[in-house]
N, C-alpha and C positions, 0 to 999 in steps of 0.2 A: 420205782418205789416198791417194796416190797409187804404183800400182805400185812403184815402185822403193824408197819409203817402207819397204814390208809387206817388200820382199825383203831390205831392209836390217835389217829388225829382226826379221826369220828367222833371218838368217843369225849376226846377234849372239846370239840367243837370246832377244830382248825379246819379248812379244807384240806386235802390230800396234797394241793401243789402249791401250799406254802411255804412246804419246807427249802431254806436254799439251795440251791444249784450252785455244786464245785465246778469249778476252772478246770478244763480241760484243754491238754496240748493238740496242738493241729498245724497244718499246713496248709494256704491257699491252694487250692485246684486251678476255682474259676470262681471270678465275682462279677456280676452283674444288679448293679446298681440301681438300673430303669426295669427290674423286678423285683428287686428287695429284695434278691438272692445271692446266694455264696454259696459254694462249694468246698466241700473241707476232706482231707483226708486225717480222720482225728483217731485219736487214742482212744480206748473203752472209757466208756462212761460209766461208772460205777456205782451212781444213784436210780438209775433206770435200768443197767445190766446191759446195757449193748456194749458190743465190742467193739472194736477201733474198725473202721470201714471209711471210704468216701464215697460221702452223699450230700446232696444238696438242702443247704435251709435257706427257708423263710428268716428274714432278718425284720426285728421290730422299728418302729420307725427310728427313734432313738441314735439307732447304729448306723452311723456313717461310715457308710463304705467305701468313699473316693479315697482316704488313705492306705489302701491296701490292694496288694496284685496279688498275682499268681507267684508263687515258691515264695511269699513272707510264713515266717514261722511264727505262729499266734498263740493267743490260750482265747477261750471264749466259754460262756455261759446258756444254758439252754434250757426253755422251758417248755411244759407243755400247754397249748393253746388250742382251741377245737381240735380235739385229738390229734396234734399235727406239733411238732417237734419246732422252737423258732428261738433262735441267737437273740438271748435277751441284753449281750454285753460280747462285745471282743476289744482283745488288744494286742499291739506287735508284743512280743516274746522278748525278752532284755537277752 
């Protein structure tokens, strides 16, 4: 989120990590389920400024992860949590 972003949504009263989170394309790595993790090789993220890289998230409880393996091609949603980046929605890729 960008500066003027957080200042605007001070000043409304929203918190900062209100605002929603785009769908972002990605590819399975590695999912491991009995951590709550996934591994993704994604496209940039463009609400937060990161760029497309693979790295592992934190998946919320919500997200079931026994549907999915390695090379499914996904889109998914991500928020920030105790400062720490976590898959708040995925889905297979049509």
């Amino acid at each position: 989120m960008r500066h003027w972003q957080i200042a605007v949504a001070f000043v409304l009263g929203f918190p900062a990590h209100a605002a929603p989170s785009e769908w972002v394309a990605a590819q399975v790595v590695k999912v491991e389920p009995e951590r709550s993790r996934v591994t993704l090789d994604h496209a940039r993220i463009k609400s937060i400024g990161m760029e497309a890289m693979v790295m592992p998230f934190k998946v919320q409880e919500a997200v079931d992860l026994k549907p999915f393996k390695a090379g499914d091609k996904v889109r998914f949603r991500v928020t920030n949590k105790d400062d720490h980046l976590v898959v708040e929605a995925m889905e297979k890729s049509k």
